[in-house]
Structures are given as structure tokens and as C-alpha cells.
ZAZA-617223 format. One record per residue (C-alpha): x, y, z; residue number from 1. Coordinates in steps of 0.1 Angstrom, whole numbers, plus 2048, in hexadecimal, padded with zeros to 3 digits. Example, Ala and Ser with C-alpha at 12.3 -4.5 7.8 and 13.67 -1.06 7.14 Angstrom:
// residues 2
xx->87B yy->7D3 zz->84E nr->1 .
xx->889 yy->7F5 zz->847 nr->2 .
***
This chain:
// residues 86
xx->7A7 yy->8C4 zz->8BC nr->1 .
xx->789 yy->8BD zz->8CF nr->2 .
xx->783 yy->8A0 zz->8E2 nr->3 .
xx->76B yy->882 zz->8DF nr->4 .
xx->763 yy->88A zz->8B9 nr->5 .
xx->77A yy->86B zz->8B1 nr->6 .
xx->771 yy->845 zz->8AF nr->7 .
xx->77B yy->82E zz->8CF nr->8 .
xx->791 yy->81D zz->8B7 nr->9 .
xx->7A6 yy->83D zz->8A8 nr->10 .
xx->7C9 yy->834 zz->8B4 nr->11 .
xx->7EB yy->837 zz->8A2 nr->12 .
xx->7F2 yy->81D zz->883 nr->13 .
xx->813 yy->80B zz->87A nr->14 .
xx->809 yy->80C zz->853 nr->15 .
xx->822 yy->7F5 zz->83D nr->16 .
xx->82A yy->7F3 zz->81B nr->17 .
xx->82D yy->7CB zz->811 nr->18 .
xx->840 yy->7D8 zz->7F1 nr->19 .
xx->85E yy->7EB zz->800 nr->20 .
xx->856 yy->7E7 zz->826 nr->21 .
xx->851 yy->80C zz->829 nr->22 .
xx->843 yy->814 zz->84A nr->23 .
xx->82B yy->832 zz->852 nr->24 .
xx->81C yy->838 zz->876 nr->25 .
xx->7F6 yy->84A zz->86D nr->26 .
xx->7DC yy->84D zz->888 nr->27 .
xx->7BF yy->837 zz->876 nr->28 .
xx->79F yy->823 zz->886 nr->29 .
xx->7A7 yy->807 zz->868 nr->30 .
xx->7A5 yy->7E2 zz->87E nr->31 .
xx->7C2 yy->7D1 zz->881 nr->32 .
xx->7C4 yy->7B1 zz->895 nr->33 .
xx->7ED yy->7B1 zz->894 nr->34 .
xx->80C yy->7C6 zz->8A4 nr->35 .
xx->830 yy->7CE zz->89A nr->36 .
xx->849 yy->7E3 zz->8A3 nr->37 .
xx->852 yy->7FF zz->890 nr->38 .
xx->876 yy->813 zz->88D nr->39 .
xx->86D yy->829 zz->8A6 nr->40 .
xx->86F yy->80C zz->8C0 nr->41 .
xx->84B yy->810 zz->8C8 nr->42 .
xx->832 yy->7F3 zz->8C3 nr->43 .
xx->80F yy->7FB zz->8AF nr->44 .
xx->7F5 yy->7E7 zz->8A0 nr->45 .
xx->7FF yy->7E0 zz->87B nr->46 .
xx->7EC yy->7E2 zz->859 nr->47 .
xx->7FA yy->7D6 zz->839 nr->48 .
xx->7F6 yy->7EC zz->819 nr->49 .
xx->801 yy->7DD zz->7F4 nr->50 .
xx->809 yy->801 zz->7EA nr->51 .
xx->813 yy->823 zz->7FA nr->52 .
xx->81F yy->844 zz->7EE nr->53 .
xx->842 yy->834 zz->7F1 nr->54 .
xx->83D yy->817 zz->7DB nr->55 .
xx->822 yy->826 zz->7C2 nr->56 .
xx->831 yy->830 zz->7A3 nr->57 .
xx->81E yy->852 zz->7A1 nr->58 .
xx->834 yy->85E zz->7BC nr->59 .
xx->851 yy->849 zz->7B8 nr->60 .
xx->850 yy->853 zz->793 nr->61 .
xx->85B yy->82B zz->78B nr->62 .
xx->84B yy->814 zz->777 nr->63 .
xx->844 yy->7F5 zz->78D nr->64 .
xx->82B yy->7D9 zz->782 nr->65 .
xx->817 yy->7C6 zz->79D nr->66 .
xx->804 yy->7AC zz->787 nr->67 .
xx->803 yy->788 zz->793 nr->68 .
xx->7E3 yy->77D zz->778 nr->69 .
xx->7F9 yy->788 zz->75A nr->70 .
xx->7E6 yy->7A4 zz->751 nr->71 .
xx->7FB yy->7BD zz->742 nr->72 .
xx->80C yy->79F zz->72A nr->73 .
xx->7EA yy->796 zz->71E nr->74 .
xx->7E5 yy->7BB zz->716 nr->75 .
xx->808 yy->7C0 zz->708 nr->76 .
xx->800 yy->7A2 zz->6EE nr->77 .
xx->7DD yy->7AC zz->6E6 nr->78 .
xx->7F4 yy->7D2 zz->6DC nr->79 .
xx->80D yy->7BF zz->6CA nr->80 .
xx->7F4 yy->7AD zz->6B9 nr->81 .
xx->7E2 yy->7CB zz->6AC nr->82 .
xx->7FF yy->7DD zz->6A0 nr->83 .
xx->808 yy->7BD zz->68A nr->84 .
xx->7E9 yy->7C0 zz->67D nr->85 .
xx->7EB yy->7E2 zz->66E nr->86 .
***
């Protein structure tokens, strides 16, 4: 790799699912203000992600619904009331 193409800031990441608590160390320039340890024993600054490939349900391949604003019920009514229609 050469050297001194890469930002100041380009450091490895402690990236953590708040779904499942998966935990995935990526080299990443993202700010992060916070640190935690991760299960190698080693300490790194931590980001939070809502959704990783190990939570997502494209690559889990299960259906999981993340709606707090009640959403998908709305839209499940709105379908229900359209089919009573017809």
C-alpha cells in the first residue's frame, strides 16, 4: 500500500450492531468521540450502527421489522382495507 495517501484520521473501527451486538473491527476515518473493548481484548474507538450484514434481513434471510412510528400497521390497514373493498 503506499504511504501517506490516507487521512490523519484512518485508524481501525470497533463497528457495533445495536440490534444483535455484533461486533466488526473495519479500518474507517468515521468520528467517534467514544471507546470500548472489543472480544479480541483490544480497546478501539466505537461507532454504533442500527443495521449490519448480520442483522439485515437480506443476508440474514429473516423477516425482522424495525418500525417505532407504526408504519407498516398503517400500511397493512390501508391493504386490508382495499381488499374489503373489492
Amino acid at each position: 500500500m503506499k504511504k501517506e495517501i490516507h487521512p490523519n484520521t484512518y485508524r481501525p473501527v470497533l463497528f457495533k450492531d445495536s440490534s444483535n451486538g455484533a461486533e466488526f473491527i473495519i479500518s474507517s476515518t468515521v468520528a467517534t468521540s467514544e471507546t470500548a473493548k472489543a472480544k479480541d481484548g483490544k480497546e478501539y474507538p466505537v461507532f454504533m450502527v442500527e443495521i449490519s450484514s448480520s442483522s439485515h434481513p437480506f443476508y440474514t434471510g429473516l423477516e425482522k421489522v424495525l418500525d417505532s412510528a407504526g408504519r407498516v400497521e398503517k400500511f397493512k390497514q390501508k391493504q386490508a382495507k382495499a381488499k374489503s373493498k373489492e
